[in-house]
ROMI-782593 format. One line per 8 residues: number of its first residue (from 1); for each residue x, y, z of C-alpha. Coordinates in Angstrom, 3 decimals, always signed. Each point is the difference from the previous one (the first is absolute). Layout:
BEGIN
NUM	X:Y:Z  ...
This chain:
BEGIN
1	-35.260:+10.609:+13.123  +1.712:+2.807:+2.133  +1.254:+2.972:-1.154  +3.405:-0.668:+0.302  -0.246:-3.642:-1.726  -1.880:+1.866:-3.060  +2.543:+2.961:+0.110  +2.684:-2.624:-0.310
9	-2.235:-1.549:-2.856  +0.125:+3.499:-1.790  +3.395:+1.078:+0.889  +1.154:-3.893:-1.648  -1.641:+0.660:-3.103  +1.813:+3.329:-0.835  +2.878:-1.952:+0.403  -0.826:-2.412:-2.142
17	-0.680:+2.543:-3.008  +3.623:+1.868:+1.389  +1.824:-3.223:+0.076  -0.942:-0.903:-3.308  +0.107:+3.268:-1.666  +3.897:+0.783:+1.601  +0.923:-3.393:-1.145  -0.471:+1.188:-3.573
25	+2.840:+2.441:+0.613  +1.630:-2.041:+2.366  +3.764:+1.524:-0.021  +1.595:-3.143:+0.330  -1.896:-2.185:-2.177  -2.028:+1.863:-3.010  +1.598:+3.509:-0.374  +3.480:-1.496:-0.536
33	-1.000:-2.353:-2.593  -1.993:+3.097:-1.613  +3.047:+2.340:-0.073  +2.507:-2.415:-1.245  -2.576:-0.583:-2.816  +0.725:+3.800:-0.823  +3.728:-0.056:+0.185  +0.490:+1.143:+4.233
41	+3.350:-0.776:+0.896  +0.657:-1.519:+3.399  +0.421:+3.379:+1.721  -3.672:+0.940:-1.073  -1.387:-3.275:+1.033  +1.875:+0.265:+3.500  -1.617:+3.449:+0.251  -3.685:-1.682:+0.737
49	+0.852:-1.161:+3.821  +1.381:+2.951:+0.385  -2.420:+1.997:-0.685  -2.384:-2.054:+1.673  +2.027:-0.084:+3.357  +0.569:+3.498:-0.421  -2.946:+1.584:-1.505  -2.551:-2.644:+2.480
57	+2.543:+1.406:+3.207  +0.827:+3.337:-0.033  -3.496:+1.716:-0.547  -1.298:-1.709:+2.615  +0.333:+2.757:+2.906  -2.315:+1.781:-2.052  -2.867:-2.563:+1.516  -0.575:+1.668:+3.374
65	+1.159:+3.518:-0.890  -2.257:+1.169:-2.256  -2.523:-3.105:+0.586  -0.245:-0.921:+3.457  -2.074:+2.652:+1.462  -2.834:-1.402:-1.645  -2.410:-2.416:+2.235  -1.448:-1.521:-2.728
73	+1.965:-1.473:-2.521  -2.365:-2.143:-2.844  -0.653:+2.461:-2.440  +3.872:+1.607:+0.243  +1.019:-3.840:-0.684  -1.891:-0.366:-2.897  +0.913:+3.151:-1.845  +3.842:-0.593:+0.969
81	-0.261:-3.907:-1.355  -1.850:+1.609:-3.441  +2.979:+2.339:-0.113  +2.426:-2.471:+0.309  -1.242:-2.119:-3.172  -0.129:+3.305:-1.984  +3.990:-0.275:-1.357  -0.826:-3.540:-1.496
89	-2.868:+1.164:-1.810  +1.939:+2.663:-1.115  +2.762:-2.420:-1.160  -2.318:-2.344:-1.893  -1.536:+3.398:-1.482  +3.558:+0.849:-1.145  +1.051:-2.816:-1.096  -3.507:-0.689:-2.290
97	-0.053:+3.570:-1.274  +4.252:+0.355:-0.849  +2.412:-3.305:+0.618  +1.580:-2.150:+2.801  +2.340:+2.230:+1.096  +1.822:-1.712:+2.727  +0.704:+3.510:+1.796  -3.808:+0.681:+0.138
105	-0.165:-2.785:+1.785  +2.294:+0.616:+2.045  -0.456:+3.381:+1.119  -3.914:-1.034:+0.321  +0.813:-2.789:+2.349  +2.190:+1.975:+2.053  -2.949:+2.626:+0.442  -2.198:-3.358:+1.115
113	+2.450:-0.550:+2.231  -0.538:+3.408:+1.566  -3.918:-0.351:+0.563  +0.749:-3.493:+1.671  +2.209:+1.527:+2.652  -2.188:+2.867:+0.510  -3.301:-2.468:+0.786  +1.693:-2.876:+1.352
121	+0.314:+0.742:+3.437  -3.580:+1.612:+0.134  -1.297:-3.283:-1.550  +2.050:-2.311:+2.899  -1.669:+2.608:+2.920  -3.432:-0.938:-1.858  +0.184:-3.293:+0.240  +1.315:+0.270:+3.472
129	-2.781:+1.980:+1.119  -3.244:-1.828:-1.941  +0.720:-3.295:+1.589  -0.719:-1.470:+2.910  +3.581:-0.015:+2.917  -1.072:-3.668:+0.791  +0.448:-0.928:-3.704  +1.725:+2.508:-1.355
137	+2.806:-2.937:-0.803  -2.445:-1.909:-1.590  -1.586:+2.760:-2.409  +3.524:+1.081:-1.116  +0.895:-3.704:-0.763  -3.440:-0.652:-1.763  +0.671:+3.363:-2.143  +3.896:-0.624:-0.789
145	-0.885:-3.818:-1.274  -2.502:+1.412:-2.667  +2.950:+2.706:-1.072  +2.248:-2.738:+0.147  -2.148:-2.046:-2.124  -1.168:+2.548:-2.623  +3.621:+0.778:-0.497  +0.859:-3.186:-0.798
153	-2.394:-0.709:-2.697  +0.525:+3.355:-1.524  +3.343:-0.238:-0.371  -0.837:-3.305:-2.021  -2.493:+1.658:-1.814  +2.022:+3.107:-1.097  +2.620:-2.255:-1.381  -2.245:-1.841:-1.748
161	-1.370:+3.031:-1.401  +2.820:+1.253:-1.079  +1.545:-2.919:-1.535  -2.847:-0.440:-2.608  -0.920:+3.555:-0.543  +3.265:+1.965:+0.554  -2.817:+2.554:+0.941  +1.658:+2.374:+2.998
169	-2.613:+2.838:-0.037  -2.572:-2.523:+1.073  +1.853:-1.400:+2.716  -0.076:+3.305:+1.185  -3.408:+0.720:-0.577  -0.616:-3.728:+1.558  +1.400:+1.418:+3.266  -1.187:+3.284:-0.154
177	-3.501:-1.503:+0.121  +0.305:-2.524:+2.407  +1.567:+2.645:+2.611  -2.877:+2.220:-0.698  -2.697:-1.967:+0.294  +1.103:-1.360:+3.259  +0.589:+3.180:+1.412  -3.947:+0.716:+0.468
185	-0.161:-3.335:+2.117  +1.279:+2.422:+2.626  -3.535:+1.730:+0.335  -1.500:-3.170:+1.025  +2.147:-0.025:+3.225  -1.324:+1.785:+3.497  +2.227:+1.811:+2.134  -2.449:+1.397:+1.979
193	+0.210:-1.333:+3.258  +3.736:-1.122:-0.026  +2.315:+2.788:+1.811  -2.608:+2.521:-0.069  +1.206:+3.336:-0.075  +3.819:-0.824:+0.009  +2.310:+2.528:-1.862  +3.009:-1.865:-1.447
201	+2.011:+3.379:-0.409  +3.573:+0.569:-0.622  +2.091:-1.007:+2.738  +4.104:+0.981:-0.139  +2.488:-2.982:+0.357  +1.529:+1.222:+3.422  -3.506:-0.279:+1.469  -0.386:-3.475:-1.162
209	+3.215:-1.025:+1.324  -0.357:+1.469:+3.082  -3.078:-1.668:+0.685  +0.946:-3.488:-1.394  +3.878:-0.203:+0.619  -0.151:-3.468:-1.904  -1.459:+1.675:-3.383  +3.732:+0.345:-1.610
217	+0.827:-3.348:+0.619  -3.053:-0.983:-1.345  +0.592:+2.043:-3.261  +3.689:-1.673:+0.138  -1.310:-3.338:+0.106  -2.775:-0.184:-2.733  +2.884:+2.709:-2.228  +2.498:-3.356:+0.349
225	-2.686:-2.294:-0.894  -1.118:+1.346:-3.206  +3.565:+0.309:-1.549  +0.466:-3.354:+0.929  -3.092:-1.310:-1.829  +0.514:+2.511:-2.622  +3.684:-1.732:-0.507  -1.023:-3.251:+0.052
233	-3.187:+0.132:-2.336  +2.162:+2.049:-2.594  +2.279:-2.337:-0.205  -1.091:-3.609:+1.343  -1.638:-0.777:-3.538  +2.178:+0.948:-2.524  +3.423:-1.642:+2.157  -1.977:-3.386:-0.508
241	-0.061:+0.313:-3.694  +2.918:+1.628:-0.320  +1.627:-2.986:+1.716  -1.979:-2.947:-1.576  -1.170:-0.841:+3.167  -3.761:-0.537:-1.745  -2.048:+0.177:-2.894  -1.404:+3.612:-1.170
249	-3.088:-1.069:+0.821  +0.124:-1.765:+3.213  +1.843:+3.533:+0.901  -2.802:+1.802:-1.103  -1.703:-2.040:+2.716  +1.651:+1.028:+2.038  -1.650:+3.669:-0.192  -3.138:-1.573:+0.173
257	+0.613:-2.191:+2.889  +0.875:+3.108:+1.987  -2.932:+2.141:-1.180  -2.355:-3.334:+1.454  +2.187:-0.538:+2.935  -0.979:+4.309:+1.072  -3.613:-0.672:-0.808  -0.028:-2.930:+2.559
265	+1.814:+1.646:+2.475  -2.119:+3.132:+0.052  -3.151:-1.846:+1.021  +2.604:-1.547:+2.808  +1.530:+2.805:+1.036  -3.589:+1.362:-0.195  -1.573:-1.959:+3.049  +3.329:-0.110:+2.189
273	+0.102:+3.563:+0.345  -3.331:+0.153:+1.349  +1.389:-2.636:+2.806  +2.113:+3.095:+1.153  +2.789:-1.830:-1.830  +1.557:+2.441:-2.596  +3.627:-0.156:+1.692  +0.453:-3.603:+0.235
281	-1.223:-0.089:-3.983  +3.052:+2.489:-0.814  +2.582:-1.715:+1.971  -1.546:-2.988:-2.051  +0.468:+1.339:-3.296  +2.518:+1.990:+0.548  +2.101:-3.016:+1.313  -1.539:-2.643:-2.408
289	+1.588:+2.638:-3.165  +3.263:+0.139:+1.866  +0.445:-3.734:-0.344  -0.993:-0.567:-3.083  +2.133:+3.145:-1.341  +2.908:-1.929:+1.613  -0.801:-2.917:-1.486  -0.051:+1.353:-3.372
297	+3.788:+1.447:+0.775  +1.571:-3.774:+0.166  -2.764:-2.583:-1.710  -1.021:+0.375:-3.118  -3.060:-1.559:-1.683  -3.543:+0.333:-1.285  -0.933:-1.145:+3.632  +1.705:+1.988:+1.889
305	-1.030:+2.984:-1.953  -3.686:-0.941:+0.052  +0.466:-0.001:+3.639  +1.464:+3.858:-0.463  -3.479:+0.513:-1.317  -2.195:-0.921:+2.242  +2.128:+2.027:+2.904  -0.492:+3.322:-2.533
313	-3.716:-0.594:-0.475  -0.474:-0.610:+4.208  +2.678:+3.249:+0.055  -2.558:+2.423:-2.443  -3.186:-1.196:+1.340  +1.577:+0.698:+3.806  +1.044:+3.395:-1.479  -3.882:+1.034:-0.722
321	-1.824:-1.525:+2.873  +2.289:-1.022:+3.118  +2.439:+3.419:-0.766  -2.867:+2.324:-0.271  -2.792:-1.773:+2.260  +3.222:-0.468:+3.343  +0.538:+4.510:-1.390  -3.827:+0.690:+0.576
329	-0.187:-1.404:+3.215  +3.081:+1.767:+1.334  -0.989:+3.252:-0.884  -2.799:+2.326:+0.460  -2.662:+0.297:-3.101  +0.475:+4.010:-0.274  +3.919:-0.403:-0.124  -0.264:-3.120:-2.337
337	-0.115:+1.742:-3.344  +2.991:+1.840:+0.986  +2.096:-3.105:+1.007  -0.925:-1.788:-3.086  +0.733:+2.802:-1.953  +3.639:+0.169:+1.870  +0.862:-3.232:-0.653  -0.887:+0.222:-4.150
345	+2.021:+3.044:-0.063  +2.777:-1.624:+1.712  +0.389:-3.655:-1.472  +0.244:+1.934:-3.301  +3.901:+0.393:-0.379  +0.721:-3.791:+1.796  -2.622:-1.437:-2.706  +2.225:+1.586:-2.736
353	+3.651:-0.304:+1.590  -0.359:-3.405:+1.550  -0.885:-1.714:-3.395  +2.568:+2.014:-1.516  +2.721:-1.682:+2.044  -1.774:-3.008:-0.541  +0.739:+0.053:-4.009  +3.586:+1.712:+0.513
361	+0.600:-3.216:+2.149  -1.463:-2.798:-2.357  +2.281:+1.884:-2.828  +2.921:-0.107:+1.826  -0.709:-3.342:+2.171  -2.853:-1.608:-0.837  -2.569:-1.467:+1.756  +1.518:-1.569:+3.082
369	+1.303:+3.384:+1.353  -3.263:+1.987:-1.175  -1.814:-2.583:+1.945  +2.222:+0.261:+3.302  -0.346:+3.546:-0.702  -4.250:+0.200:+0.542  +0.476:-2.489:+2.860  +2.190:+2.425:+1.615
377	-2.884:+2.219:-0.598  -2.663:-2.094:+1.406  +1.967:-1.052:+2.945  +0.554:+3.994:+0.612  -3.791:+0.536:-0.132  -0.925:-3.005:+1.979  +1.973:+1.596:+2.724  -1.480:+3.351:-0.286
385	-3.445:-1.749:+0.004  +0.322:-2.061:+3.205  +0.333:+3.287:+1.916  -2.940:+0.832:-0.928  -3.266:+0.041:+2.744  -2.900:-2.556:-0.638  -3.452:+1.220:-1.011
């Protein structure tokens, strides 16, 4: 086996230890349920994305300014992923030692958050620079399936969890120790030999731009994007109970369907972008989820809206390996850390204000405007993206 291939192997099972043990706090499906146990109203519950988008954006210029300079990153990786799980061990300490107070659990979240936006973009570089340029596609499609997958069965796990044993300090503790654990796979990876004495320092955003005139519109376009999907998986769900177009459970399918459908699609997206094909794939998705969102806006049905699910799983698995695989090959590997650091930083506002909207809309109009709405949004970054120059 080469070294990339087992790097990939290595770099896929901390994944699948992350994926599972972030789908026990999932902020969309477990922590909700958890603090409307303990009396949250909908203002604290609507606090968790936030935070997330926020806490997971912001900190990220941090990355390459006080971590770039260094030209070997393992170790560093590991100690900032053990960090990271520290504030849900400290939760499930609190919570075992005092009560469930929802604020804990909030405020401990939030400081998650922080740690995630602080390591992610040195974890992307990583796996940018341990794998091998001819399939670099492939490694980051083999890795996000096994995420994709973990996440999906421990989000059924949690639930099931906490249905029969009402127990929230170990679903904490649950995720704490999967996170942990699957941190130390990182030791197991080599990145000797792969960009050998590169520096991924600091680099300011007028250099960037300078050099790569196209970088704002690429920003623009994956900014757009995101609120979109961010809209219509908010929302897409609960309109077809809401409106009796389905059972509650075949709409619950619908959450798995999509979660299957971006498993799939990462393996695809996977091998085309090693064919030198990451554009075409975003037109592709990009354009497939601007259908389908119009669709939505005038037909209404369990069909149609499966077919809405399938374009957001193609759209998130896209996101993760066409986005970021088309990015490192447009860019040079000592000013990559800063550019993915850039964009975090910046898509942090649009991920909060665009969904926003989103709601304000579906109050006011419902889901026929909010739907035109994220098509105008996708159409927008569709444009932006086609200006864009191939790999």
């Amino acid at each position: 086996m080469k070294l990339s291939e087992k790097n990939t192997l290595f770099l896929g099972a901390v994944e699948l230890f992350w994926g599972m043990g972030m789908s026990f706090i999932s902020p969309t499906a477990i922590l909700p349920v958890i603090l409307l146990g303990l009396g949250s109203n909908h203002l604290e519950i609507a606090l968790l994305p936030i935070l997330s988008s926020i806490g997971s954006g912001l900190p990220q210029l941090l990355s390459p300014k006080y971590f770039g300079k260094y030209l070997k990153m393992r170790k560093l990786l590991v100690i900032l992923h053990l960090l990271t799980t520290l504030p849900i061990l400290l939760i499930a300490i609190s919570i075992y030692l005092f009560s469930p107070y929802r604020f804990v659990i909030i405020i401990g979240y939030a400081l998650y958050s922080l740690f995630v936006g602080i390591v992610f973009p040195l974890w992307i570089n990583y796996l940018a620079k341990v794998s091998s340029k001819e399939k670099r596609g492939n490694s980051l499609g083999i890795i996000f399936f096994l995420q994709t997958v973990a996440g999906a069965s421990g989000v059924f796990i949690a639930s099931r969890i906490y249905q029969s044993f009402q127990n929230i300090e170990l679903i904490f503790f649950i995720s704490f120790i999967f996170m942990f654990c699957g941190s130390f796979f990182f030791l197991a990876t080599k990145e000797e030999g792969f960009e050998s004495g590169t520096s991924y320092r600091y680099f300011p955003l007028k250099t960037l731009v300078r050099k790569y005139r196209w970088l704002l519109r690429y920003f623009l376009s994956r900014m757009l994007s995101r609120g979109a999907y961010l809209v219509i998986s908010s929302f897409y769900i609960v309109n077809l109970i809401e409106n009796n177009y389905s059972s509650n459970e075949s709409a619950m399918l619908l959450g798995s369907s999509a979660l299957i459908f971006q498993a799939l699609f990462s393996l695809f997206y996977g091998r085309w972008s090693d064919r030198k094909r990451d554009k075409t794939a975003i037109i592709l998705t990009l354009s497939l989820f601007s259908l389908c969102t119009l669709l939505m806006a005038f037909f209404k049905s369990f069909l149609v809206y499966l077919i809405v699910s399938f374009s957001l799983g193609s759209y998130v698995a896209s996101e993760f390996v066409s986005f970021n695989n088309q990015m490192f090959s447009l860019v040079e590997p000592e000013e990559r850390h800063s550019v993915i650091a850039f964009y975090g930083f910046f898509n942090t506002i649009p991920q909060v204000i665009l969904p926003l909207l989103g709601g304000i809309l579906m109050d006011f109009f419902g889901m026929t405007i909010t739907a035109l709405y994220s098509f105008l949004l996708l159409i927008l970054a569709l444009l932006f993206f086609i200006t864009l120059p191939k790999e």
